[in-house]
C-alpha positions as a printed Julia matrix, in Angstrom:
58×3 Matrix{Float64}:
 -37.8    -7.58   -8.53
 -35.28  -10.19   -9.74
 -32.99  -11.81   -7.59
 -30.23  -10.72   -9.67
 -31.34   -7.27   -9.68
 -31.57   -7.35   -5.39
 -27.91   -8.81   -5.67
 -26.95   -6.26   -7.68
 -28.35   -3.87   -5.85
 -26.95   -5.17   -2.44
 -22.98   -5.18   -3.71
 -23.2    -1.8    -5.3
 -24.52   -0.68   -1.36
 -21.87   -2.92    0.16
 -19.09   -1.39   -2.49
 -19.96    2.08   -1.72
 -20.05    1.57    2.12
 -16.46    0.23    1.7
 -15.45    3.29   -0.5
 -16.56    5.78    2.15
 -15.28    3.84    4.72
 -11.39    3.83    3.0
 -11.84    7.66    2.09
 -12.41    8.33    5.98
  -9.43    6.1     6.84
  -7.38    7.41    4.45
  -8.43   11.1     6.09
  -8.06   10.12    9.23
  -4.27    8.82    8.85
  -3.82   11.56    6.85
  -4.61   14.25    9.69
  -2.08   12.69   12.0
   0.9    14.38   12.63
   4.1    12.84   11.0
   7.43   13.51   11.46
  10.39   11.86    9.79
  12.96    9.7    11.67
  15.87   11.67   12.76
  18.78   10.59   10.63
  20.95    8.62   13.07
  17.86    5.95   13.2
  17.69    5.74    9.6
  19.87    2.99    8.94
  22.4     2.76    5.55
  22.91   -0.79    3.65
  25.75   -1.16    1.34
  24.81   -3.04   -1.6
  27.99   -4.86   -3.29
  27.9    -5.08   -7.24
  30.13   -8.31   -8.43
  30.48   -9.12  -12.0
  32.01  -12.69  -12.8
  33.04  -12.51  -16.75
  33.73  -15.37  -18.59
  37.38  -15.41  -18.25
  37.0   -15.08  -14.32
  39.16  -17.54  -11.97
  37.02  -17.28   -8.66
């Protein structure tokens, strides 16, 4: 065989190791148990909106 065929051959293997490897990951966060944060922990930020025109003194 080529080298470049072996290579080829060996990231394809490594690639699909890795994709199995996220997908059981990803299933095994999934299967946890989440709840949502009760409200009074969520906290609130204001965001202030200030437009300076051209005619603006400050």
């Amino acid at each position: 065989m080529n080298r470049s065929k072996i290579v080829a051959i060996v990231t394809g293997a490594i690639s699909i190791l890795l994709a199995i490897a996220y997908l059981i990951l990803v299933q095994l966060l999934d299967y946890r148990d989440m709840k949502p944060a009760p409200i009074g922990q969520v906290i609130q930020q204001q965001i202030v909106i200030r437009e300076w025109g051209v005619g603006s003194r400050e």
